[in-house]
C-alpha positions in Angstrom: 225.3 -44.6 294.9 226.7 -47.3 293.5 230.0 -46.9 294.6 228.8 -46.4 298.3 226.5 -49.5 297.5 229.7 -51.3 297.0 231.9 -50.0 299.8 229.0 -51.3 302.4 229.2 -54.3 300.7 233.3 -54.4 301.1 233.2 -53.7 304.4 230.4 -56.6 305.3 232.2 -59.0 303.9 235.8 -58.2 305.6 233.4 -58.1 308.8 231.1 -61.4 308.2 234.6 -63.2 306.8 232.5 -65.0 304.4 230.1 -63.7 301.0 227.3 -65.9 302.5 227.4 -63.8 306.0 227.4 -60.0 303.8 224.6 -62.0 301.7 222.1 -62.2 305.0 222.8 -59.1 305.9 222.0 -57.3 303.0 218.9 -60.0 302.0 221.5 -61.0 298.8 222.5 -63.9 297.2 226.5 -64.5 297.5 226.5 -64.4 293.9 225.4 -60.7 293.8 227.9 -60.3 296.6 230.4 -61.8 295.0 230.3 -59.7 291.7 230.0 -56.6 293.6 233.4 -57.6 294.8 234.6 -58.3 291.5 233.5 -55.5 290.0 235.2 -53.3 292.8 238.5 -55.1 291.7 238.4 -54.5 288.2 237.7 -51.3 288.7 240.8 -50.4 290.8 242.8 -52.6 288.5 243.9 -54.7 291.6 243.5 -57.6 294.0 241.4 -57.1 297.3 240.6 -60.0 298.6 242.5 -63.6 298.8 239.6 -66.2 299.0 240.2 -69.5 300.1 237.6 -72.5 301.6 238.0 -71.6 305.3 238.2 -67.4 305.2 239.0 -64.6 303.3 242.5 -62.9 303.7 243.2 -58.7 303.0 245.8 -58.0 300.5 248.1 -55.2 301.6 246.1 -53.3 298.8 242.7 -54.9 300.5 243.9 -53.6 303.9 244.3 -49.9 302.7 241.1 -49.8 300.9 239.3 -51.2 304.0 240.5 -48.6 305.9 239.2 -45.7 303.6 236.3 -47.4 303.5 235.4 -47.7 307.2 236.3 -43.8 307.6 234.2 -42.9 304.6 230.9 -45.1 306.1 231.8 -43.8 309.6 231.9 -40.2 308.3 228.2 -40.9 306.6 227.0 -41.9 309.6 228.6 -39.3 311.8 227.2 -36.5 309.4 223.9 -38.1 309.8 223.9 -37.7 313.1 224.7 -34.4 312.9 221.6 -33.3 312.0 219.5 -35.4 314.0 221.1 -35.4 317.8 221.4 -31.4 317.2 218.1 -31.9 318.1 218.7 -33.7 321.4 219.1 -32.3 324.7 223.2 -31.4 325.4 224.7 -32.3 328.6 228.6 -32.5 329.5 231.6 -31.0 329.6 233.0 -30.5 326.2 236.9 -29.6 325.3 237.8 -27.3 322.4 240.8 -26.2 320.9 241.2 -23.5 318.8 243.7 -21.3 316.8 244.8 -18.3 319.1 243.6 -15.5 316.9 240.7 -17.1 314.9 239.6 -18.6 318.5 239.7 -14.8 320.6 237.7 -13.6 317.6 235.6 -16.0 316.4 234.6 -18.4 319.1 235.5 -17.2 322.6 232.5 -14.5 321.8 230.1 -16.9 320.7 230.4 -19.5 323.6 228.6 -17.4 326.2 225.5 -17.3 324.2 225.8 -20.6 323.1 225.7 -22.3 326.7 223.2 -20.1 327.9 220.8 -22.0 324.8 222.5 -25.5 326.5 222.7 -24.7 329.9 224.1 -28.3 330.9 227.1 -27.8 328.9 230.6 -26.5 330.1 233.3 -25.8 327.5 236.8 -25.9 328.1 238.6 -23.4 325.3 242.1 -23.8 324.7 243.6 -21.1 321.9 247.1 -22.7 320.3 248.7 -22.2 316.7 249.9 -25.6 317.1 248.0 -28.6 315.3 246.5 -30.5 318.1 246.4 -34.0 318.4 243.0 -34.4 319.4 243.0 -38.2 320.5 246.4 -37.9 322.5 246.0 -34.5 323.9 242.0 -35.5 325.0 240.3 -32.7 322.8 236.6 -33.2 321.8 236.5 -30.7 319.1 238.6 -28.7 317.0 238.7 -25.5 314.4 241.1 -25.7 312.1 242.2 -23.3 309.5 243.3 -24.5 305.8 242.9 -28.0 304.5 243.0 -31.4 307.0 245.0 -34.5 305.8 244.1 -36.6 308.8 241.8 -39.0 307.2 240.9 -40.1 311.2 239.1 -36.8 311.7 235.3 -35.7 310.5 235.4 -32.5 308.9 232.7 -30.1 308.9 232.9 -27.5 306.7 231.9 -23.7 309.0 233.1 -21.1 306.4 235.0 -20.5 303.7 237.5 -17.3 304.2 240.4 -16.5 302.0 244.1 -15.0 302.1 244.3 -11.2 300.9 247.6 -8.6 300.6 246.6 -5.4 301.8 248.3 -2.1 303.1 246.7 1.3 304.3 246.1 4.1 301.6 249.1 6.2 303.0 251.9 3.4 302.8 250.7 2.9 299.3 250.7 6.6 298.7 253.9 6.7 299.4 255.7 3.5 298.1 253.8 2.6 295.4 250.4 -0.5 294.6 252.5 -3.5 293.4 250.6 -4.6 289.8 252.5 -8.4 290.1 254.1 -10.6 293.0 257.4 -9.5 292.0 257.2 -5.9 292.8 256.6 -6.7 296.7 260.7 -7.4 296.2 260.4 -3.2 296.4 258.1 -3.0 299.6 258.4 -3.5 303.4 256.9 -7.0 303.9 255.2 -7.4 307.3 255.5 -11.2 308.3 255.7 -14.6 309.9 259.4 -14.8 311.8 260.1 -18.0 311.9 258.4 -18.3 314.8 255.0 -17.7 313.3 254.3 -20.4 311.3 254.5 -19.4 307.5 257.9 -19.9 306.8 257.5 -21.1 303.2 256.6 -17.4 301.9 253.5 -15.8 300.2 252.0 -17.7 297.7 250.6 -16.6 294.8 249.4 -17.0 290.8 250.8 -15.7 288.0 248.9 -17.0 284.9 247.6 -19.9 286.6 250.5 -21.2 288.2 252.0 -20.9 291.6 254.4 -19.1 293.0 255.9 -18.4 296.5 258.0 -15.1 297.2 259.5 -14.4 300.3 259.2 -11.8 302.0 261.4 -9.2 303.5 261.0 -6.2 305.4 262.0 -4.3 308.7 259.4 -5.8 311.3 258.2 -9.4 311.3 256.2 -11.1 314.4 255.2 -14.4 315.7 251.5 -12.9 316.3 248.9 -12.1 313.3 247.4 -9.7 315.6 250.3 -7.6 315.6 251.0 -7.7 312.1 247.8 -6.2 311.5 248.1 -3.7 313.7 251.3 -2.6 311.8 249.4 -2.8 308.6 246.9 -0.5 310.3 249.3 1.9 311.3 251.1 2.4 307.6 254.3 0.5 308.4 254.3 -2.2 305.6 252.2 -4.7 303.7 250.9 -8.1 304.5 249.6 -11.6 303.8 246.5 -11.4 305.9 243.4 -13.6 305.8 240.1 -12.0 305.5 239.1 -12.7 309.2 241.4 -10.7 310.5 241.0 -7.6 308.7 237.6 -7.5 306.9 236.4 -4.9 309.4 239.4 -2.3 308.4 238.9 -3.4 304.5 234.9 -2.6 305.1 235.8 1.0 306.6 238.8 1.8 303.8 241.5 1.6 307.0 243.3 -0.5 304.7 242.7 -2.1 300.9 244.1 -5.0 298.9 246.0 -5.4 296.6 247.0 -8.3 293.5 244.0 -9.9 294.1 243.9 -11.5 290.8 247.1 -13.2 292.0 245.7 -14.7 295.5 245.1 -18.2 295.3 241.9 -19.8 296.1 239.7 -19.4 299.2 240.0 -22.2 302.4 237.8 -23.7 304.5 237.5 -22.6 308.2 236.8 -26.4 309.5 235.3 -27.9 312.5 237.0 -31.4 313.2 236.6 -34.1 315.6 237.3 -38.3 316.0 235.3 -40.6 313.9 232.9 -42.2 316.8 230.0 -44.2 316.3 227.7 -42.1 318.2 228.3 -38.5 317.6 227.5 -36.4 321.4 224.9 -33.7 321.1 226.7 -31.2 322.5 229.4 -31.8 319.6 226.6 -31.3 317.1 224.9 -28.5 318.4 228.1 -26.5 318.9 229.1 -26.7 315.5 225.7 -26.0 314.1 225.6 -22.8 316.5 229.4 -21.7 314.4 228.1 -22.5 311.3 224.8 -20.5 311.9 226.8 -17.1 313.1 229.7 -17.3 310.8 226.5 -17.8 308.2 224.7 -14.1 309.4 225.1 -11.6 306.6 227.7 -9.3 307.2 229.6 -11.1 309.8 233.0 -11.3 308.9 232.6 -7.4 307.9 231.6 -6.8 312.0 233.9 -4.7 313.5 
């Protein structure tokens, strides 16, 4: 809090241009404002903020820091909203994009029943593997897969899903259960051409430290959905993420294998522009993901 505390009180002060003008706002003296300041800098070892009689000028450090702040206060605010115009009445058009496979599975199917709860509301879906710019390409909304760097984007967390290696019971029968990430050197690797989007390889841990191996084998694709259709049908074994195949894993169709070597789970994210007023139908959208993906059993669903 008391971080945050100071970060408002950062902010104010870049805004008002003055300690006396943050002082007001917050009912402070400009003393209190003024060690708040100070004790910002001292605690990132650096200078902020350039004082002089007539204004206050931004170091290049100051500048940076101003701009993670605003995000981070923006993103409170958004989040905040979140939860209280979910409660509002959703009207509009709204524009989602989507990852191609993720989206046919897991939100095509829901937005039927979701606009006939918001009956005001159109959706516009647009499936892509590519990462959208959502500003310059005039999306609302987006799901995204893995970790976000773009620090000009709310996240909202949906799910949390995770990578798996798996195979049917008759390829393994026959070729062999690798026990570490090198033995896969000795199986038919369905995956990614270098079309597909994971050209870096499989990644991996071997006592607690990475490791990539890349795969070969006869067949590769550009489309997940295809790969795990080969994985169904015996021909190889595959970096798959639990979404795709829970259903087969649930039924024994296929099984996994080195899981003590899979790296750790990811986030299946709802993102969108920081904006000052966050639109219900935005809010009510992703609540409506977050509730399904939340249902028991769901990802196990055929």
């Amino acid at each position: 809090m008391d971080k945050l505390r100071e970060i408002e009180t950062f902010v104010a002060v870049v805004a008002e241009q003055s300690f006396a003008g943050a002082a007001r706002k917050f009912g402070l003296t400009p003393a209190i404002i003024g060690r708040r300041i100070s004790q910002i800098e001292e605690r990132l070892g650096g200078v902020l903020l350039v004082r002089s009689t007539r204004k206050l000028d931004l170091t290049p450090q100051g500048e940076e820091f101003h701009r993670h702040c605003k995000v981070i206060l923006t993103r409170l605010e958004t989040a905040e909203r979140l939860v209280s115009d979910g409660r509002k009445y959703a009207t509009g058009h709204l524009i989602l994009s989507a990852p191609a496979a993720f989206g046919r599975r897991h939100v095509a199917p829901h937005l039927p029943p979701f606009m006939r709860e918001n009956p005001d509301v159109r959706v516009s879906l647009n499936l892509s593997d590519h990462i959208t710019d959502l500003v310059r390409e005039g999306y609302e909304v987006a799901i995204r897969l893995g970790p976000v760097i773009d620090t000009s984007l709310v996240q909202v967390r949906l799910a949390t899903n995770r990578a798996i290696l798996c195979a049917a019971p008759g390829y393994l029968r026959e070729r062999g259960t690798p026990l570490v990430p090198a033995d896969l050197a000795h199986h038919n690797c369905l995956a990614f051409n270098e079309y597909g989007g994971q050209p870096r390889g499989w990644h991996f841990l071997v006592d607690d430290r990475p490791v990539t191996f890349r795969p070969s084998g006869t067949l590769s694709c550009n489309d997940g959905e295809v790969l795990a259709q080969w994985l169904r049908e015996g021909r190889g074994i595959g970096w798959r993420s639990l979404w795709e195949v829970a259903a087969e894993l649930s039924c024994g169709a296929l099984v996994t294998v080195l899981d003590d070597h899979m790296p750790p789970g990811y986030d299946v994210t709802a993102v969108y522009p920081v904006q000052p007023h966050l639109p219900a139908k935005i809010g009510l959208l992703i609540e409506w993901l977050r509730t399904v993906y939340a249902r028991p059993g769901y990802w196990e669903a055929p």
